[in-house]
LOLUM-341582 format. One record per residue: residue number from 1; residue in three letters; chain; x, y, z of N, C-alpha, C in turn. Coordinates in steps of 0.1 Angstrom, whole numbers, plus 5000, padded with zeros to 4 digits. Layout:
! LOLUM-341582
BAFI|marvo|pamar|torlum|n_u|n_v|n_w|ca_u|ca_v|ca_w|c_u|c_v|c_w
BAFI|NUM|ALA|A|X|Y|Z|X|Y|Z|X|Y|Z
...
END
This chain:
! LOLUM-341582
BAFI|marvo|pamar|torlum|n_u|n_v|n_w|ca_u|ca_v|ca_w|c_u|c_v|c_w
BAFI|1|UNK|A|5443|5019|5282|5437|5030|5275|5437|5043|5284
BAFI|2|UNK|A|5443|5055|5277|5439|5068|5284|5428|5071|5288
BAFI|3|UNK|A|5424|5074|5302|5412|5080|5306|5405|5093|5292
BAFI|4|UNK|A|5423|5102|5298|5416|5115|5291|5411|5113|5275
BAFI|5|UNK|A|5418|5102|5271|5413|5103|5251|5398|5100|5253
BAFI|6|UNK|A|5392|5092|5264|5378|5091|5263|5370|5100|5270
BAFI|7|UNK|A|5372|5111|5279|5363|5118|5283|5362|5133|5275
BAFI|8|UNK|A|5368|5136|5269|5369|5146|5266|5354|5151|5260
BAFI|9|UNK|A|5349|5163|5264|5333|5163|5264|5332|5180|5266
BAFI|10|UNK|A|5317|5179|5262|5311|5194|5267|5301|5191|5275
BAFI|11|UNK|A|5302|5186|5286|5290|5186|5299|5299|5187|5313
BAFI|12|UNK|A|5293|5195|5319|5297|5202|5330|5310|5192|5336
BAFI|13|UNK|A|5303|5178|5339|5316|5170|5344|5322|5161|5335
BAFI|14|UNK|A|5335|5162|5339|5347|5157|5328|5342|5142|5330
BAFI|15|UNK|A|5333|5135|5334|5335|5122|5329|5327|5119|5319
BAFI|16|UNK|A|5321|5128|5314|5308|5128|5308|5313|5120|5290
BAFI|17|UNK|A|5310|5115|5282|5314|5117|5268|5307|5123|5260
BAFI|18|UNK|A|5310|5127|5255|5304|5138|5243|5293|5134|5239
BAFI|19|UNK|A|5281|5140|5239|5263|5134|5233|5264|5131|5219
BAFI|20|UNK|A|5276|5139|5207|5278|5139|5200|5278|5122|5190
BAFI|21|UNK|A|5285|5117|5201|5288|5099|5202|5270|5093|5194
BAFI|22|UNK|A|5263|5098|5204|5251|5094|5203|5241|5100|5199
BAFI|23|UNK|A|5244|5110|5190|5233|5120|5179|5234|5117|5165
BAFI|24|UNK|A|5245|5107|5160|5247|5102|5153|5236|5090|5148
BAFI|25|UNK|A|5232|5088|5153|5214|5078|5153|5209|5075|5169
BAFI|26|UNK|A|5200|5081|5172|5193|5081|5178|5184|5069|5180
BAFI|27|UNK|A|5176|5062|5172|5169|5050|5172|5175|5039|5174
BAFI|28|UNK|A|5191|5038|5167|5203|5028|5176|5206|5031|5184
BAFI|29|UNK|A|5210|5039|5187|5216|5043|5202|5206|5035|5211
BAFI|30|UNK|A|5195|5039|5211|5186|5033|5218|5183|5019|5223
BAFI|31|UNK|A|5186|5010|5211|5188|5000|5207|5198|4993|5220
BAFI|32|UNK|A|5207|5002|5218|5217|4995|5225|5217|4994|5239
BAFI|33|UNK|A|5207|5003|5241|5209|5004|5261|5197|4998|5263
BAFI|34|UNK|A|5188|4993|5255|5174|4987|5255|5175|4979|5265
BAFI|35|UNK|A|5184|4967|5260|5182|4954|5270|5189|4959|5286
BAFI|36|UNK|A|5191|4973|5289|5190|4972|5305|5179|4986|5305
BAFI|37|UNK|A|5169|4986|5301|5161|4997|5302|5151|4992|5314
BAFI|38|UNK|A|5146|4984|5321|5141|4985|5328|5154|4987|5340
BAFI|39|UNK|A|5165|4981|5342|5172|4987|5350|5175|5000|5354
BAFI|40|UNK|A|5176|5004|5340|5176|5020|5338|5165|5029|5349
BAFI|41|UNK|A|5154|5026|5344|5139|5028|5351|5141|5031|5367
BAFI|42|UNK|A|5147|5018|5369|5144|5021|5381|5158|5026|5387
BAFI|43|UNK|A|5168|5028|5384|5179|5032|5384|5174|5051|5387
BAFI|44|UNK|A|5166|5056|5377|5165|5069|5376|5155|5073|5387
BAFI|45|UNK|A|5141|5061|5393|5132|5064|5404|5144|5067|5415
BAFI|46|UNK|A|5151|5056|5417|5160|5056|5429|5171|5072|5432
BAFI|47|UNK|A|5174|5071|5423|5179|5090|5420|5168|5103|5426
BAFI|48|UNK|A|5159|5096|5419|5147|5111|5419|5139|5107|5438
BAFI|49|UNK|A|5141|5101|5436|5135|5094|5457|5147|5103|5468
BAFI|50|UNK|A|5161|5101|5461|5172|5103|5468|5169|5121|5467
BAFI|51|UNK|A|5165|5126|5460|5168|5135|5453|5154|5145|5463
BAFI|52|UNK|A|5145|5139|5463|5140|5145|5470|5126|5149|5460
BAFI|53|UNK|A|5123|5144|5447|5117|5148|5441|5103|5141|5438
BAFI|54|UNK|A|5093|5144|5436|5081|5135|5429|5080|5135|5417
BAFI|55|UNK|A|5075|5127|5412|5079|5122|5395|5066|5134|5393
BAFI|56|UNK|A|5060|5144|5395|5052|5151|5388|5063|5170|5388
BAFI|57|UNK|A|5075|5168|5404|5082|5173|5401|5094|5176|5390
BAFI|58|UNK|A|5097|5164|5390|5108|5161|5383|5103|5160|5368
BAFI|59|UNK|A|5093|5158|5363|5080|5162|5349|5087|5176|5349
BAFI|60|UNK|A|5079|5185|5358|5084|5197|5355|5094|5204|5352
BAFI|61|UNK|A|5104|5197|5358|5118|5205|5357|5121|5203|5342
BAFI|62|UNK|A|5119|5192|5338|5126|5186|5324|5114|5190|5315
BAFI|63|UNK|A|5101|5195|5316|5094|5203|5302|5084|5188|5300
BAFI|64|UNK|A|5080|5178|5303|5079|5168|5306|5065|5162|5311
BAFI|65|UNK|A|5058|5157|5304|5044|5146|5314|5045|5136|5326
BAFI|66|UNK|A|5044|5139|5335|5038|5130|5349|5041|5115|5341
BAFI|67|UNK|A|5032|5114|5327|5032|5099|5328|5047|5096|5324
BAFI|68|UNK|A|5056|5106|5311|5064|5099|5308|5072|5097|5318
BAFI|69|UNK|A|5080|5101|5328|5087|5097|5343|5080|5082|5344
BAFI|70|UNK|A|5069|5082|5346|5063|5070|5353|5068|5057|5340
BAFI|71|UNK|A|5070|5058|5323|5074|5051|5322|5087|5048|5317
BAFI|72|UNK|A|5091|5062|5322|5107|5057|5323|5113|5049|5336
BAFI|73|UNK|A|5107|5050|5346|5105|5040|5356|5106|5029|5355
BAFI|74|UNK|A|5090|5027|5349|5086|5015|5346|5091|5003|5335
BAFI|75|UNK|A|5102|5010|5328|5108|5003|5320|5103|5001|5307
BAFI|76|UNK|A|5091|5013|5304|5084|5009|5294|5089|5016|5284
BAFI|77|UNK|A|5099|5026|5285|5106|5033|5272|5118|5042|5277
BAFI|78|UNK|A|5128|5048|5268|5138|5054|5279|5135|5070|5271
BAFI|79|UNK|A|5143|5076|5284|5139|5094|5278|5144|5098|5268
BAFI|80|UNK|A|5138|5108|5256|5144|5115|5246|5160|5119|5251
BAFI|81|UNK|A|5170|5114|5238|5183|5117|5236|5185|5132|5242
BAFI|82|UNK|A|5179|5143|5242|5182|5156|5240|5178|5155|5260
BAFI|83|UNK|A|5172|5149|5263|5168|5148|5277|5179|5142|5291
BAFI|84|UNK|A|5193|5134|5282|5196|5129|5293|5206|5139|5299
BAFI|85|UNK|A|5212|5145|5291|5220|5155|5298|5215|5163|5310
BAFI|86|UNK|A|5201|5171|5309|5195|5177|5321|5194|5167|5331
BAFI|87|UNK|A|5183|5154|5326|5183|5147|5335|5194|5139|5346
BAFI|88|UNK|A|5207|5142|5337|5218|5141|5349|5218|5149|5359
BAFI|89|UNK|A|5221|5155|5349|5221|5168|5355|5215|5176|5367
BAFI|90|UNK|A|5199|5168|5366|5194|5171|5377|5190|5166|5392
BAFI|91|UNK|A|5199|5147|5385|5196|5139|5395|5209|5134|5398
BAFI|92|UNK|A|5220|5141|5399|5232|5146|5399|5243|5132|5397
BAFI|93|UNK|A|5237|5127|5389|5249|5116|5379|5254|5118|5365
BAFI|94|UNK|A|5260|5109|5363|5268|5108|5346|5258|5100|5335
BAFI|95|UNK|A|5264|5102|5325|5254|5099|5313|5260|5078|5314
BAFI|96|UNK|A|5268|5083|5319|5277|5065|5320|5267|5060|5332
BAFI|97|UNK|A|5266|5068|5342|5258|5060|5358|5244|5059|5346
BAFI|98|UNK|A|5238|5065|5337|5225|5064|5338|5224|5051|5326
BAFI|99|UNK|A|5231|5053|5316|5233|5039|5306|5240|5025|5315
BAFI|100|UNK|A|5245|5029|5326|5249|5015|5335|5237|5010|5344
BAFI|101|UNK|A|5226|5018|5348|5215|5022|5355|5223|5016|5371
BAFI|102|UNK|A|5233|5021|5371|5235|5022|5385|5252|5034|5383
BAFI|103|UNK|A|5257|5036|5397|5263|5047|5399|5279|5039|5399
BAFI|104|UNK|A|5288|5044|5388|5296|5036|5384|5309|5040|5391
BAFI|105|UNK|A|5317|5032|5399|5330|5037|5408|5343|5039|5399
BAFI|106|UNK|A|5346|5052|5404|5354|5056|5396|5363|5048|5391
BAFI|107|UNK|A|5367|5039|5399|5380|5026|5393|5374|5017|5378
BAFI|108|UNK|A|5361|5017|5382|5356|5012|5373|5350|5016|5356
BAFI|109|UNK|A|5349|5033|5358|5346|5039|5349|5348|5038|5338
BAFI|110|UNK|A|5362|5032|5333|5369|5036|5322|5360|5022|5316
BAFI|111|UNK|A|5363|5010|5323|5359|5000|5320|5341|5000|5319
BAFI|112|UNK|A|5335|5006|5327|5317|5006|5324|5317|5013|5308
BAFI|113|UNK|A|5324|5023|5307|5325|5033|5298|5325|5024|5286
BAFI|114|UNK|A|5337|5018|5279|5340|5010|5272|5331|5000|5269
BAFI|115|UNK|A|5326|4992|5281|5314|4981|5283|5304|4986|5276
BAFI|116|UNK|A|5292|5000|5277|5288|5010|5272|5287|5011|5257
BAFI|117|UNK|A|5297|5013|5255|5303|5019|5243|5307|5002|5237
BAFI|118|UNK|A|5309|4994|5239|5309|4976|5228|5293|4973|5224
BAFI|119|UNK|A|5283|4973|5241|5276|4971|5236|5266|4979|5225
BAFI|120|UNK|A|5266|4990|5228|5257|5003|5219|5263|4999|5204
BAFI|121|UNK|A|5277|4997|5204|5281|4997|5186|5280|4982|5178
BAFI|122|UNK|A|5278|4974|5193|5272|4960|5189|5257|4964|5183
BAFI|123|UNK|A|5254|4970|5193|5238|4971|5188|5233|4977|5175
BAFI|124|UNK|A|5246|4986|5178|5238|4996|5158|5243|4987|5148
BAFI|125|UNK|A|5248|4978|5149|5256|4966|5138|5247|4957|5137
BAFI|126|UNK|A|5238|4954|5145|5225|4946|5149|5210|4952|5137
BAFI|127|UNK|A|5212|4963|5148|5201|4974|5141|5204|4977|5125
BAFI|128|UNK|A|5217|4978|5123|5216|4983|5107|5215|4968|5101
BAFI|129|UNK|A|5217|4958|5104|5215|4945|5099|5199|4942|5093
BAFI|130|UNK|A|5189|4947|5108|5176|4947|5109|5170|4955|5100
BAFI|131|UNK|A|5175|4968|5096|5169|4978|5088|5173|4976|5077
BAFI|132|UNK|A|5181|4968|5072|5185|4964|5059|5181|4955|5046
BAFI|133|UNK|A|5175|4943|5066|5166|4933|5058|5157|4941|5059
BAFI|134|UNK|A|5150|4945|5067|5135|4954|5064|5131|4959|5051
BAFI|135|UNK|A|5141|4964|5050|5140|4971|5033|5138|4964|5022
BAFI|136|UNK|A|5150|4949|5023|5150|4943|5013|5135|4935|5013
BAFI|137|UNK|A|5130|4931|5022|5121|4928|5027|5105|4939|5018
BAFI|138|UNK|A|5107|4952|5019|5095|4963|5016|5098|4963|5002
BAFI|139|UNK|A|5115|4962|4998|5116|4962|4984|5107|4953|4972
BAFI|140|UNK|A|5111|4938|4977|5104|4928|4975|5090|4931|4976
BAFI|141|UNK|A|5083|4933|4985|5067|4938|4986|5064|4947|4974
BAFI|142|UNK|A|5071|4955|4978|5068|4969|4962|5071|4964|4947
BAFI|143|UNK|A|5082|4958|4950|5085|4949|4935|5070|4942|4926
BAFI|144|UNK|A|5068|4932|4939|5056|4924|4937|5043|4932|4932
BAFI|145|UNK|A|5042|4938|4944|5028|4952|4940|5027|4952|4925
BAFI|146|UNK|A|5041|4959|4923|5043|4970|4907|5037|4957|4903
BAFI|147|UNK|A|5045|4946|4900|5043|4936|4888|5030|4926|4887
BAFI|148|UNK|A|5020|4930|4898|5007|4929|4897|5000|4937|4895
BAFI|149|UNK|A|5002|4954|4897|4994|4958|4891|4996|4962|4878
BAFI|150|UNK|A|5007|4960|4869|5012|4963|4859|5007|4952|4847
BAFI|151|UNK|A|5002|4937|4857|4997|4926|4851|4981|4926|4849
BAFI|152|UNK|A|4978|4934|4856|4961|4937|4859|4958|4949|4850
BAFI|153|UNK|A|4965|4959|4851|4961|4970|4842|4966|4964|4830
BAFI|154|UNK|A|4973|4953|4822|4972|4952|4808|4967|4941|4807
BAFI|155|UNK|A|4959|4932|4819|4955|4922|4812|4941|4924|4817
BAFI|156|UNK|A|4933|4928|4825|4921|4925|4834|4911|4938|4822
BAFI|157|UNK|A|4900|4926|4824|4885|4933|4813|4877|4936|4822
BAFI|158|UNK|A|4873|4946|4818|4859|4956|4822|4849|4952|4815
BAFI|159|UNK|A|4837|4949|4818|4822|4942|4809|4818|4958|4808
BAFI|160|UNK|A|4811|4957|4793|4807|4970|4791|4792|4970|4788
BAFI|161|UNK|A|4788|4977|4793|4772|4980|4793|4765|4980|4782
BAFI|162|UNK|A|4752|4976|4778|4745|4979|4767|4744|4992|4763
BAFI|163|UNK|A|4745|5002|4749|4743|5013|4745|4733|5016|4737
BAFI|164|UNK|A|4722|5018|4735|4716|5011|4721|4716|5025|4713
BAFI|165|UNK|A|4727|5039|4722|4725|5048|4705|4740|5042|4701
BAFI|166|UNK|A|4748|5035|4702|4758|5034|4695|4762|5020|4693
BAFI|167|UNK|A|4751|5014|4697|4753|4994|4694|4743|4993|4687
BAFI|168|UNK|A|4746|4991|4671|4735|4989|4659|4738|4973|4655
BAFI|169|UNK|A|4729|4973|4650|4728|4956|4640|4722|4957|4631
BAFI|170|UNK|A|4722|4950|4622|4713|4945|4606|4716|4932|4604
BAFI|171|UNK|A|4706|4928|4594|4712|4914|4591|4702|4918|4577
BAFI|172|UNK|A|4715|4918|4571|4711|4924|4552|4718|4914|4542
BAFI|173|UNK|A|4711|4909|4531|4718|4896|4526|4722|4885|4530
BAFI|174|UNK|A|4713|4879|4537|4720|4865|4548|4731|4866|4556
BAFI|175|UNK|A|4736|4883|4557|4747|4886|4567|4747|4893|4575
BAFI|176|UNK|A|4752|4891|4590|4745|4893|4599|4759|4907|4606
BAFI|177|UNK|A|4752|4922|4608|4768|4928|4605|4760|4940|4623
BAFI|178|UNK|A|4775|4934|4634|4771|4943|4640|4782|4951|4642
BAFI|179|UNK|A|4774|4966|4648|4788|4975|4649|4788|4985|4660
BAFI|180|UNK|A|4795|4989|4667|4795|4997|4675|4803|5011|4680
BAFI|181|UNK|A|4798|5019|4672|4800|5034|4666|4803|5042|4683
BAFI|182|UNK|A|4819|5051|4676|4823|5056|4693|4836|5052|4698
BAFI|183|UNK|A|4833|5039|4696|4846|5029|4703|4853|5022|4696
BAFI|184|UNK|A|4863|5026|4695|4872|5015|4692|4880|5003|4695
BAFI|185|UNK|A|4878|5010|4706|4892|5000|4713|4884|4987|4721
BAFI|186|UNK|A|4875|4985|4721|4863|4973|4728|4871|4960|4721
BAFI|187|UNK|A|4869|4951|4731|4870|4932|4727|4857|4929|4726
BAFI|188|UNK|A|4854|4926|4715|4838|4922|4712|4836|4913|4704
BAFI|189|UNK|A|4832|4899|4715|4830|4887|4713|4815|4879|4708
BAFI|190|UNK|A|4809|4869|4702|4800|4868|4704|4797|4850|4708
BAFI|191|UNK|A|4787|4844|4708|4787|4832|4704|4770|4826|4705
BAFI|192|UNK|A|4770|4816|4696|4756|4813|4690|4750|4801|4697
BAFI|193|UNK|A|4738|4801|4699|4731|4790|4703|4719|4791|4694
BAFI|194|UNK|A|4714|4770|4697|4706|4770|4688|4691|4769|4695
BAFI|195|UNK|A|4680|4777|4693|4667|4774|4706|4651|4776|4694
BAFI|196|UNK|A|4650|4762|4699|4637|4759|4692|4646|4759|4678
BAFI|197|UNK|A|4635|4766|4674|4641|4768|4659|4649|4780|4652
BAFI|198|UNK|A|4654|4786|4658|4663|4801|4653|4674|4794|4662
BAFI|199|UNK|A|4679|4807|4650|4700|4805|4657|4700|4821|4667
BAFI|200|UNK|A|4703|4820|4679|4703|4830|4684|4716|4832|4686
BAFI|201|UNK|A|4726|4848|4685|4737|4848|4686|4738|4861|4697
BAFI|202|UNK|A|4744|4861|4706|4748|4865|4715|4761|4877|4717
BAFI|203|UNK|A|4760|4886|4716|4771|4896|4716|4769|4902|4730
BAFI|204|UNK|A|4788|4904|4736|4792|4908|4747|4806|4915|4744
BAFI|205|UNK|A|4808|4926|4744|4820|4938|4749|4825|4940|4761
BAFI|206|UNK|A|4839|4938|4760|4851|4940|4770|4859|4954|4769
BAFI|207|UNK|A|4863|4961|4778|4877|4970|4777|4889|4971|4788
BAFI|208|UNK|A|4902|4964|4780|4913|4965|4789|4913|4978|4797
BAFI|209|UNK|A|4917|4976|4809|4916|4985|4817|4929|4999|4811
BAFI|210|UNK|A|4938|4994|4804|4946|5003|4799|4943|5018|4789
BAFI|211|UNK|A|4928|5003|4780|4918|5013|4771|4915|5025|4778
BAFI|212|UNK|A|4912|5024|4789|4894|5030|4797|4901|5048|4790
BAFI|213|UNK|A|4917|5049|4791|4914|5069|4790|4914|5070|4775
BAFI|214|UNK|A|4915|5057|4760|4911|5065|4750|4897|5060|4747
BAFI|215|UNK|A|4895|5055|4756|4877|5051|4755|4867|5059|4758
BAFI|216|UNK|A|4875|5067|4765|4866|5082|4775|4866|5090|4767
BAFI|217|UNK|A|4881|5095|4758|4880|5103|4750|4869|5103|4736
BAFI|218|UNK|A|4870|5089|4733|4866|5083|4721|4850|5084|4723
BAFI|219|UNK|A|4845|5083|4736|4832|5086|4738|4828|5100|4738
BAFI|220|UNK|A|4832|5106|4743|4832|5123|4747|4831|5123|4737
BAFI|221|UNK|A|4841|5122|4725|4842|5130|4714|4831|5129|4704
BAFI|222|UNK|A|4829|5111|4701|4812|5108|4696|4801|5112|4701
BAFI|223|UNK|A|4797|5112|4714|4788|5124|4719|4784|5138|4713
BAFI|224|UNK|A|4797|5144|4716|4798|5157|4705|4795|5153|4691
BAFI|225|UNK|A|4801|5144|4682|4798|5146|4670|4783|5144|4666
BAFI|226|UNK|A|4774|5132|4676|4760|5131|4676|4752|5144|4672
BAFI|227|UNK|A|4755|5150|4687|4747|5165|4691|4749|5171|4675
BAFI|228|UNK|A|4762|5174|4670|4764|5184|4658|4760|5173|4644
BAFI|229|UNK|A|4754|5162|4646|4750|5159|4632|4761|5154|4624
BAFI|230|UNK|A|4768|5152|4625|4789|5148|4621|4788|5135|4626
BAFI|231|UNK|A|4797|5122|4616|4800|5116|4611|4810|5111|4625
BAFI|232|UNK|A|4806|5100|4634|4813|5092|4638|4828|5083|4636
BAFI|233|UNK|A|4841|5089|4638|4852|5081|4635|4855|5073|4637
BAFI|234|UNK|A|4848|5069|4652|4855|5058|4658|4845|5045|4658
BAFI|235|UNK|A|4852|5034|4659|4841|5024|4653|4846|5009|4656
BAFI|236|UNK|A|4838|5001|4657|4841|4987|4657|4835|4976|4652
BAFI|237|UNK|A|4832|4969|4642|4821|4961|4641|4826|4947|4634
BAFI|238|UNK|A|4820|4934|4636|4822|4922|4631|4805|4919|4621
BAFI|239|UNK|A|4813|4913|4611|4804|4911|4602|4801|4892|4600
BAFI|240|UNK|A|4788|4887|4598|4791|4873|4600|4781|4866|4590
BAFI|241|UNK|A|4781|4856|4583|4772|4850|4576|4762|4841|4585
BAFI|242|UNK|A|4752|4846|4581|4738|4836|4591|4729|4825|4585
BAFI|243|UNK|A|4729|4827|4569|4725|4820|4559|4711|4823|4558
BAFI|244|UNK|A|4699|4808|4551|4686|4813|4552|4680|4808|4568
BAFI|245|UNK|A|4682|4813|4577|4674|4809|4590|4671|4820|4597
BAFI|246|UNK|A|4659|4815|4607|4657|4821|4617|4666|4828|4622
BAFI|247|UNK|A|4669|4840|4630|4680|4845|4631|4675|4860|4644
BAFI|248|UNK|A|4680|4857|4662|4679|4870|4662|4694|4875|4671
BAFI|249|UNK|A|4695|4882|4674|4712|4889|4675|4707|4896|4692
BAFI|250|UNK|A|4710|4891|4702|4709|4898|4714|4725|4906|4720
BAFI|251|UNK|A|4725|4913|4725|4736|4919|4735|4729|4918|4745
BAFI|252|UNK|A|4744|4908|4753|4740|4905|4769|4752|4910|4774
BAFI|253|UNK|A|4743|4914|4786|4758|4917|4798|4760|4908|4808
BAFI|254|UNK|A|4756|4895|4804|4759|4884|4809|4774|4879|4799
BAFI|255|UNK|A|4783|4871|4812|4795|4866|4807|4792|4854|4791
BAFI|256|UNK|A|4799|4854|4780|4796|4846|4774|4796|4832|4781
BAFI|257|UNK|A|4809|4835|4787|4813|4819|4791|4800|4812|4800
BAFI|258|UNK|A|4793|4820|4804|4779|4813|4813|4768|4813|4801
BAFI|259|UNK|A|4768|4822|4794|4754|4813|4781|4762|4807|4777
BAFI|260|UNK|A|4772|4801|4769|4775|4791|4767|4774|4773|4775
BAFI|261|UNK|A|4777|4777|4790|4770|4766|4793|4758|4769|4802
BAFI|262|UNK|A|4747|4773|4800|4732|4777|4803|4727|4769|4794
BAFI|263|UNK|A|4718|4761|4799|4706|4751|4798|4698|4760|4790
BAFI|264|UNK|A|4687|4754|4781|4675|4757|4775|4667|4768|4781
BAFI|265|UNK|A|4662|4764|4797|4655|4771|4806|4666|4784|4809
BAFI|266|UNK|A|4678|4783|4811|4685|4794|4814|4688|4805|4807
BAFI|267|UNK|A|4685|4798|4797|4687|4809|4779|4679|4818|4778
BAFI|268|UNK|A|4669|4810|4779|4652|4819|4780|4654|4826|4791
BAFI|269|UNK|A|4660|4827|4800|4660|4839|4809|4667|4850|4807
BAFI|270|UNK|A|4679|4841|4799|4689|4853|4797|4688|4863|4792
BAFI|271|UNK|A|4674|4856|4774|4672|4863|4763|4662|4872|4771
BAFI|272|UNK|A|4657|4871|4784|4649|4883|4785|4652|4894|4795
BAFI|273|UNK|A|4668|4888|4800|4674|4904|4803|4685|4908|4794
BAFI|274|UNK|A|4686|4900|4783|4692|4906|4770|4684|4916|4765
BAFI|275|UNK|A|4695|4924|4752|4686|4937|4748|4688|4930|4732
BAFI|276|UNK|A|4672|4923|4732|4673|4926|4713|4673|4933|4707
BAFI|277|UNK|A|4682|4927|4695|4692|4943|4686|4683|4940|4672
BAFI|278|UNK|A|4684|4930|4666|4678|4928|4655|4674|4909|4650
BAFI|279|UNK|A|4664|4911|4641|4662|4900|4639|4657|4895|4624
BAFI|280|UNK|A|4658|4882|4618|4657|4883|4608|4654|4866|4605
BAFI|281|UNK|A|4641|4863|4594|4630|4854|4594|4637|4849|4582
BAFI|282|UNK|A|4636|4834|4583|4636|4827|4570|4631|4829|4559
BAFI|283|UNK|A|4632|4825|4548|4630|4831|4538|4632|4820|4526
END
């Protein structure tokens, strides 16, 4: 291989290769000289010793922190891309002596050069492998995300609080009719138990989380129509036969599925942080 097809460059000495090579990515590049970066380190102390300089001097010259020198040294990171040129520059080697972290004989150049240059394009072949899976890797994560929360906002219920200006009851004609004025879009379940001698029935309201912005509207708007005396649109109500019995109708904001299996003793607790809505005597 011709010397001259590989040096050809814009830095003061012609052995130099073009930085050009290596602005092309930065983060691989890096990559590639990693695994002799502590050689490097000390490679550049031994320069700056020779040189005559103190690492708080040599900070200076290059625009630079005391500490980062100390961990370019110490092999704990290598200098900004835009930095190695000066720093040849100033510790009077090649960008090849400083990626070889020793001072490379000229017979041997062409070949350190080359050596240099296999492993750095090994490395970004490495690196783009790594950043590839990474992705498919974050892809997957975000996939998952979306399709959970996409599963949660159309399936996951909100328990909705007792209202008592817009959760009415009766129980007129042996039929027991509740309704809840405002709302539409509510899941509104109930279920009966039998205690002592009345049938107690139990009403509880849900809203898909998808509902909640025409539920907000749907409330705002019945609010307003309250204040102005006007006729409620929006509405929900189940109507149910209770026959001739004891009869009273609670709204809990307890889960059904727990009065359902709640004991005698537990019912009676329930019914008294339940809100009685209405009630209605044998006959």
């Amino acid at each position: 291989m011709n010397k001259n097809s590989l040096t050809k460059c814009n830095s003061n000495d012609p052995r130099f290769i073009s930085c050009k090579i290596f602005l092309k990515d930065y983060t691989i590049m890096m990559e590639g000289v990693i695994m002799n970066q502590e050689r490097i380190g000390k490679f550049i102390a031994i320069c700056r010793k020779e040189k005559g300089f103190t690492q708080a001097q040599l900070a200076e010259k290059l625009g630079v922190t005391e500490k980062s020198i100390g961990n370019w040294e110490n092999g704990r990171n290598m200098p900004d891309l835009s930095l190695f040129s000066p720093l040849c520059n100033i510790l009077g080697i090649s960008i090849n002596d400083l990626m070889s972290g020793e001072k490379v004989d000229d017979r041997k150049y062409i070949n350190t050069l080359e050596e240099n240059m296999v492993n750095m394009v090994a490395n970004i072949k490495k690196g783009k492998r790594k950043q590839i899976k990474m992705f498919i890797v974050i892809f997957l994560i975000f996939i998952t995300f979306l399709y959970v929360g996409r599963f949660l906002y159309m399936n996951y219920e909100l328990d909705v609080k007792y209202d008592k200006r817009f959760m009415k009851c009766n129980i007129l004609n042996q039929e027991l009719q509740f309704e809840i004025k405002g709302q539409s879009t509510l899941n509104t379940h109930y279920i009966s138990r039998v205690i002592d001698d009345k049938t107690v029935y139990f009403f509880h309201s849900t809203i898909n989380i998808f509902n909640k912005r025409r539920s907000h509207f749907e409330y705002a708007e019945s609010l307003a129509r309250v204040l102005d005396n006007r006729d409620i649109p929006f509405a929900s109500s189940d109507r149910i036969a209770v026959g001739k019995q004891n009869t009273e109708v609670y709204y809990t904001n307890f889960s059904l599925r727990k009065v359902k299996k709640a004991n005698h003793k537990e019912l009676q607790k329930m019914m008294k942080k339940s809100y009685l809505m209405c009630t209605a005597n044998e006959t």
